[in-house]
N, C-alpha and C positions, 0 to 999 in steps of 0.2 A: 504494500500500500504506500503509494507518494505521499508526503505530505508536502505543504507549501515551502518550500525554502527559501531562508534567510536573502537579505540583499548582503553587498561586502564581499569583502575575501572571504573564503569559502576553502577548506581542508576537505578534498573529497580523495577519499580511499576507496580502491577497489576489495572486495571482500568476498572469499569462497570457502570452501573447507580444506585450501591447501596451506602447508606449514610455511611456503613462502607466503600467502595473506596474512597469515598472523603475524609473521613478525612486521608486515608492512602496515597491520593496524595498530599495533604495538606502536611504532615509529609516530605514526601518525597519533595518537592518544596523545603521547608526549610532544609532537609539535603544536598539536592546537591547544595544549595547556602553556605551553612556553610564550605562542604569537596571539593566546586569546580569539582563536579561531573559531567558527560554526565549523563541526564536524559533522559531514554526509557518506554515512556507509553504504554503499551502491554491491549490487550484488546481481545480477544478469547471469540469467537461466539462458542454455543454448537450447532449450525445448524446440520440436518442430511446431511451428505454427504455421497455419496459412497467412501467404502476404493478401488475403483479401477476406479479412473476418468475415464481413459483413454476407458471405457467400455462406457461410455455415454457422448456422447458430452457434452449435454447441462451440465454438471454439473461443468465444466470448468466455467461457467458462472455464475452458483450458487455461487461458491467460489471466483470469481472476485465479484461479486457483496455483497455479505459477509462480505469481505474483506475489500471494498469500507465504507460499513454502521459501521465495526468497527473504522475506520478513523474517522467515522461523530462521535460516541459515545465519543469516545479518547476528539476530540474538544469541544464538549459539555461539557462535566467533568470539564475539562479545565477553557471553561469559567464560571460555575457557582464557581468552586473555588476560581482559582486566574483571574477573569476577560482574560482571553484567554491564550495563550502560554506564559511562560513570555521570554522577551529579553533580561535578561542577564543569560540565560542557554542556552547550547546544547543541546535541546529535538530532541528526534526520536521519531514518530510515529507507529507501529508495531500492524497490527491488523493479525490477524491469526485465521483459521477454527476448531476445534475438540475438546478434551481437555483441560480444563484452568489450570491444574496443571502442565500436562505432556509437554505443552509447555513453560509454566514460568519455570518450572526448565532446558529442552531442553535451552531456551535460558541466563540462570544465568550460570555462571562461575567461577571459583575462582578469587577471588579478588573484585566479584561484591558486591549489596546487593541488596537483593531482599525483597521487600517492600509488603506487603499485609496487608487487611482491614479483620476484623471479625468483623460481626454484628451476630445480634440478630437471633436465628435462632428457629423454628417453629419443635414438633417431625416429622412430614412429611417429612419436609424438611430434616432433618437429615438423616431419613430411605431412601430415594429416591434417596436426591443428595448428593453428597461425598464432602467433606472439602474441597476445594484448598487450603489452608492456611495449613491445616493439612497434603497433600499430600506434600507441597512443605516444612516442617520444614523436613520432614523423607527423602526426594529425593533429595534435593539440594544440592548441591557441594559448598556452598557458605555461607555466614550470611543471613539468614533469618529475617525481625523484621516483628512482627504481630502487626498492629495498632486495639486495641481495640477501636468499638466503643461508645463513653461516654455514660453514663446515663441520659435519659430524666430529665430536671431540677424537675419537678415536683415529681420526685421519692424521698421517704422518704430518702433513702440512702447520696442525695446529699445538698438536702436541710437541713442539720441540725436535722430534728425533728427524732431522732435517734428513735428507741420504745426501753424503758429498759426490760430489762431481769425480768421474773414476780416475780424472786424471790427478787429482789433490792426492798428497800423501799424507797421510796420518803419524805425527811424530809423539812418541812416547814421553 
């Protein structure tokens, strides 16, 4: 369900149930508390729907109820991050049907920022499904920040145990 959004700068984050949206709403929580921003959590269902509702009833229904299950997602997010909505921000809820890119940048504007999560991505994944993060740095009218997501602790990279380069020698 939309609700009316704030006029201003505007902190809008994209939000799904992957571990890169977390930390990019995470990021986001902490900027709009830092810049005193309205935060709008957007969440877009890639559901099939018909590009001409009005052809099929039922599909008014589809997209009500769509719509309804991105609200549930948005809240969920929410709470496993920062234990539910927080209360000293102005958050909007914003879930919407089609596109995840083409509606994050539809609703980003100058002066907003628009906030997005990059995980780890699989080649399938890549050849199949298309970047939102990458659709919305080339599309958007606004500042984009990509929140990268960390490296599992256990990865050599972060743990310290670097591997040297074969030609270094190791001196006693």
């Amino acid at each position: 369900m939309e609700q009316d959004l704030p006029g201003g700068a505007r902190l809008i984050v994209g939000v799904d149930e992957t571990p890169a949206a977390r930390w990019a709403l995470a990021w986001a929580i902490g900027a709009a508390r830092l810049h005193r921003m309205a935060l709008v959590a957007v969440h877009v269902s890639r559901a099939p729907v018909h590009p001409f509702p009005e052809a099929l009833p039922v599909q008014h229904a589809v997209r009500a109820g769509e719509e309804a299950r991105c609200t549930e997602v948005i809240a969920g997010v929410f709470e496993d991050v920062a234990g539910g909505v927080p209360d000293d921000l102005a958050t909007f809820m914003v879930g919407r049907v089609g596109d995840p890119g083409y509606h994050l940048v539809d609703l980003a504007r100058e002066g907003d920022l628009l906030v997005l999560g990059r995980g780890r991505r699989g080649v399938l994944s890549r050849i199949f499904l298309p970047s939102t993060s990458m659709y919305c740095a080339r599309h958007a009218r606004t500042t984009v920040v990509i929140v990268q997501q960390p490296s599992p602790p256990d990865d050599p990279e972060m743990s310290g145990e670097r591997n040297h380069r074969f030609w270094t020698r190791r001196h006693p």
